[in-house]
N, CA and C of each residue as an Amber inpcrd file, in Angstrom:
protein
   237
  10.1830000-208.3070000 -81.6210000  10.4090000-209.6980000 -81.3000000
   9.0770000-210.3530000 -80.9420000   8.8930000-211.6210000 -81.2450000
   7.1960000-212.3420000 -81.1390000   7.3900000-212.3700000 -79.5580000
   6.2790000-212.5030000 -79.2470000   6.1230000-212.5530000 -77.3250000
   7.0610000-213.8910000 -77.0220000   6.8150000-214.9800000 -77.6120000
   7.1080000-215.8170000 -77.2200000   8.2120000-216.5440000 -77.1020000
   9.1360000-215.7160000 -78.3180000  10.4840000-215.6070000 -77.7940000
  10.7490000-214.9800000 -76.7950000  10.4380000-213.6130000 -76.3990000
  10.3220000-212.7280000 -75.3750000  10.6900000-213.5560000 -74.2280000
   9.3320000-214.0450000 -74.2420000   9.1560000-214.7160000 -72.8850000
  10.3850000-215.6720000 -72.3180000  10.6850000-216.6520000 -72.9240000
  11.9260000-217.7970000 -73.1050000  13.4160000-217.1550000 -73.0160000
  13.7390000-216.0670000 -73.4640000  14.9760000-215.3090000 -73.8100000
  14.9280000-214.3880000 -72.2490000  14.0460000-213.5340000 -71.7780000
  14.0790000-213.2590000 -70.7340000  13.6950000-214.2190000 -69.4880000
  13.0820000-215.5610000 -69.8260000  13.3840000-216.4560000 -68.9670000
  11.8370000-216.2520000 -67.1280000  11.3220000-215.4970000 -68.2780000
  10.4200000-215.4240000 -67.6370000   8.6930000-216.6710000 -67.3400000
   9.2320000-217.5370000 -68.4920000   9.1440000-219.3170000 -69.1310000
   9.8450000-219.7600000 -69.4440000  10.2570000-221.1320000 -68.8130000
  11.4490000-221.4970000 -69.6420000  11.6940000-222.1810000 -71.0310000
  10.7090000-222.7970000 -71.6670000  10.9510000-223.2340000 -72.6170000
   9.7320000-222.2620000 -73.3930000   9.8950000-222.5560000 -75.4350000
   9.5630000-221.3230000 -75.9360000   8.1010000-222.4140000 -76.1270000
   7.8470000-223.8930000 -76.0610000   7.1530000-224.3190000 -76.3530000
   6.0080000-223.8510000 -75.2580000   6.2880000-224.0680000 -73.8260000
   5.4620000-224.3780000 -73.1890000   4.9290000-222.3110000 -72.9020000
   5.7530000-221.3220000 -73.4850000   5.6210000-220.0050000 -73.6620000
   3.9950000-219.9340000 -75.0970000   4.7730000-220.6900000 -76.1820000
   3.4220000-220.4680000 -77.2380000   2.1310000-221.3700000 -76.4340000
   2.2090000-222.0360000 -75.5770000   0.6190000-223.2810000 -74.9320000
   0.3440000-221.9290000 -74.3870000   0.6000000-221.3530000 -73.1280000
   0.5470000-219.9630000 -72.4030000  -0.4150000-219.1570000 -73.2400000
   0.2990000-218.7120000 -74.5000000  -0.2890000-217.4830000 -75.2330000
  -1.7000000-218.0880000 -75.9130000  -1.1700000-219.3620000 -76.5170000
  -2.5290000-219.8510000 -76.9090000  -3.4440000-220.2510000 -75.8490000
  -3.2930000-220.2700000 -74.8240000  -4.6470000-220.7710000 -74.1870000
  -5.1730000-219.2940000 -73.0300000  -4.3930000-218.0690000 -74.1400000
  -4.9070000-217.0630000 -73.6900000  -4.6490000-216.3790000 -71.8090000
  -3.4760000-217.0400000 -71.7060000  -3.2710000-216.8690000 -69.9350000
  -2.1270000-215.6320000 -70.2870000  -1.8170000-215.1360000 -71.4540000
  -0.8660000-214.1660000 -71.3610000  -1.5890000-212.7330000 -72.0070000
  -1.2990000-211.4010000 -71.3380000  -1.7010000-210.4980000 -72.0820000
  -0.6050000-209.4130000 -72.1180000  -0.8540000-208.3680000 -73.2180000
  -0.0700000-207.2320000 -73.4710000  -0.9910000-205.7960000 -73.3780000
  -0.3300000-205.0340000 -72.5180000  -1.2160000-203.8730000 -72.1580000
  -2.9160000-204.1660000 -71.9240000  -3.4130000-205.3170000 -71.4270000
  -4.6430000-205.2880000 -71.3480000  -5.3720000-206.0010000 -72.0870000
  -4.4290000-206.4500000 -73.3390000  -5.3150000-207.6010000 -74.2300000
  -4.9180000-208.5680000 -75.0500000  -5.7180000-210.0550000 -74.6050000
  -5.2470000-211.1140000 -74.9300000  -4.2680000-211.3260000 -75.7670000
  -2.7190000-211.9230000 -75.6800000  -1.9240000-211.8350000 -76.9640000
  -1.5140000-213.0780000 -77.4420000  -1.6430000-213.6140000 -78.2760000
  -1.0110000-214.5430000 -79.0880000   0.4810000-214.9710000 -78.8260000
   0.6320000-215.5170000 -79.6430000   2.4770000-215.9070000 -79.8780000
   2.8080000-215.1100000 -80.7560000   2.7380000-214.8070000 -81.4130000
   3.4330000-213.6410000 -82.5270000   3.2340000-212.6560000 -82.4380000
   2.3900000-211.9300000 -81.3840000   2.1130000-210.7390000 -81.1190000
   3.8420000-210.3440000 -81.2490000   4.1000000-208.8220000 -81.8050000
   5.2200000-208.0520000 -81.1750000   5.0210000-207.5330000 -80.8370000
   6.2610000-207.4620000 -79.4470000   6.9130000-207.1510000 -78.2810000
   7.7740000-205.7710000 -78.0530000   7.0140000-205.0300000 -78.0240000
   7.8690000-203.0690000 -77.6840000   8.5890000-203.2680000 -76.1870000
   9.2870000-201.9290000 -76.4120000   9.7720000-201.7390000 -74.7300000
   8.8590000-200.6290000 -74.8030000   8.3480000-200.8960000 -72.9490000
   7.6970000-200.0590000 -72.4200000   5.8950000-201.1580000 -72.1610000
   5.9260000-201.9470000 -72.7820000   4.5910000-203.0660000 -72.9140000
   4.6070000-203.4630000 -71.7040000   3.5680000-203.2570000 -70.8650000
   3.0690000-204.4210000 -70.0880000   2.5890000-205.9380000 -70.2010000
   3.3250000-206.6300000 -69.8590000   3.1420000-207.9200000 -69.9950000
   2.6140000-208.6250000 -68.8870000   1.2050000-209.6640000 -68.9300000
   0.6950000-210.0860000 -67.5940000   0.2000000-211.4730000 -67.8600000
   1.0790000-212.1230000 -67.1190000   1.1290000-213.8260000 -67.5280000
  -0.0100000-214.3380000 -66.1950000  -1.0730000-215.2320000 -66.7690000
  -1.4720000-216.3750000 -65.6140000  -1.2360000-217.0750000 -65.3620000
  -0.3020000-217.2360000 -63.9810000   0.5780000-219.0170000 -63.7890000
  -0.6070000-219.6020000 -62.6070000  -1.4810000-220.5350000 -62.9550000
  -1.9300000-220.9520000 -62.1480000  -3.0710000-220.1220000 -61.4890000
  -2.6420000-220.0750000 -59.5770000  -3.3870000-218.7830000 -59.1830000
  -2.8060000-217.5420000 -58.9480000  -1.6340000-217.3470000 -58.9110000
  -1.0230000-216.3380000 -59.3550000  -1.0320000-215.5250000 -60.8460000
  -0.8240000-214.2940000 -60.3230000  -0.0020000-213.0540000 -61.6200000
   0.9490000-212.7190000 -61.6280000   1.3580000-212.8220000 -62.9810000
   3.0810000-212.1750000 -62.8390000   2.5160000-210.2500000 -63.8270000
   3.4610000-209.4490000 -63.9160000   3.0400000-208.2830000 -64.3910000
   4.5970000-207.7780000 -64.2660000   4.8410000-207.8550000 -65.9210000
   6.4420000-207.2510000 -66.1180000   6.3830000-205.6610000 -67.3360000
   7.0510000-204.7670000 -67.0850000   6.8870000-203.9710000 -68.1560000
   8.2940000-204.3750000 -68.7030000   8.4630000-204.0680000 -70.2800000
   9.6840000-204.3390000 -70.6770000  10.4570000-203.2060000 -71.1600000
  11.2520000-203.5180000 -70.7980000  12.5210000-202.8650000 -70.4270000
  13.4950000-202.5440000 -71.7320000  13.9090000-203.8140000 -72.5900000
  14.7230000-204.5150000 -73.5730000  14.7150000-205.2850000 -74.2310000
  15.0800000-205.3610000 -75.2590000  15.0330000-206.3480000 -76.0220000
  16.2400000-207.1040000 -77.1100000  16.1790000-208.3660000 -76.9450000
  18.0090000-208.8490000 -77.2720000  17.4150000-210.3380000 -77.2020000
  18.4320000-210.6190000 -78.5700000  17.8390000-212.0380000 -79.4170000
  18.3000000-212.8410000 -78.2000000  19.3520000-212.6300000 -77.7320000
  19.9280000-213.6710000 -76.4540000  20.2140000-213.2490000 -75.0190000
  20.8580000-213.8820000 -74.3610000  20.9770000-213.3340000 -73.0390000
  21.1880000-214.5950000 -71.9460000  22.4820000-214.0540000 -70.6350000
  22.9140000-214.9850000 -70.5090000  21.9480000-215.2220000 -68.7100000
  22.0920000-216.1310000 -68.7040000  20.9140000-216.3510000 -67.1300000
  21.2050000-215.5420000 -66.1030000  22.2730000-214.6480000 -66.0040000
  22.6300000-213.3560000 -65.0650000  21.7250000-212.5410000 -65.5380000
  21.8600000-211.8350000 -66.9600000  21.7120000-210.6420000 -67.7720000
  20.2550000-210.6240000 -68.1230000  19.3350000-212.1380000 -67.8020000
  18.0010000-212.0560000 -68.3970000  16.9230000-211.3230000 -67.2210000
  17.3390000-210.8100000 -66.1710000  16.4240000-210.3740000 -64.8780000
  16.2090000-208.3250000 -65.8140000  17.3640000-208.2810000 -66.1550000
  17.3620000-207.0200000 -66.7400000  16.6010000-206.2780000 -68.1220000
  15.9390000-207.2550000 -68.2920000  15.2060000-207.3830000 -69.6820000
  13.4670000-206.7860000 -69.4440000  13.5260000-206.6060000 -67.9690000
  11.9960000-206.3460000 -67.8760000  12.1620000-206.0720000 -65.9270000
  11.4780000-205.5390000 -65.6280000  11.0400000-205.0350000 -64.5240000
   9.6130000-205.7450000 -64.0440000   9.2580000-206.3230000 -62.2840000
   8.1420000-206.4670000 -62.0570000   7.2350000-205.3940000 -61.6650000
   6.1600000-205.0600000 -61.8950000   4.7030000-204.1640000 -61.8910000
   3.8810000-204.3180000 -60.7320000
C-alpha cells in the first residue's frame, strides 16, 4: 500500500492530501530514510512522521484498504 494511503486509512493524518505535502516536504520517513508518497508500506516498517516540534514513531502492524475510526489505532503500534 503507498505510505500515503497508509497514513490517512490508519488515521495517523487525516486527510490523504495533507499526508502526500508531509511526504513531499520530506517530514516523513521509513526505517531511517526519507520516503515519498508512493513509497510501499510492509508490516513490520518503522514509520517516523515530523509534526511540527514533535515525533511521532509507529511500527506497522497491518494493513487494510479501510478501517473504521475504532479499528484504525490497531493498524500500527507507537515506538
Amino acid at each position: 500500500m503507498r505510505l500515503d494511503k497508509y497514513l490517512k486509512v490508519s488515521r495517523l493524518i487525516k486527510r490523504r492530501t495533507v499526508a502526500n505535502e508531509a511526504c513531499d516536504g520530506g517530514r516523513v520517513q521509513i526505517n531511517g530514510k526519507i520516503a515519498k508518497a508512493s513509497t510501499d508500506v510492509k508490516i513490520g516498517d518503522i514509520i517516523e512522521i515530523a509534526f511540527g516540534n514533535k515525533n511521532v514513531k509507529v511500527e506497522v502492524l497491518d494493513i487494510q484498504d479501510t478501517t473504521k475510526k475504532e479499528a484504525a489505532s490497531e493498524l500500527f503500534k507507537y515506538v
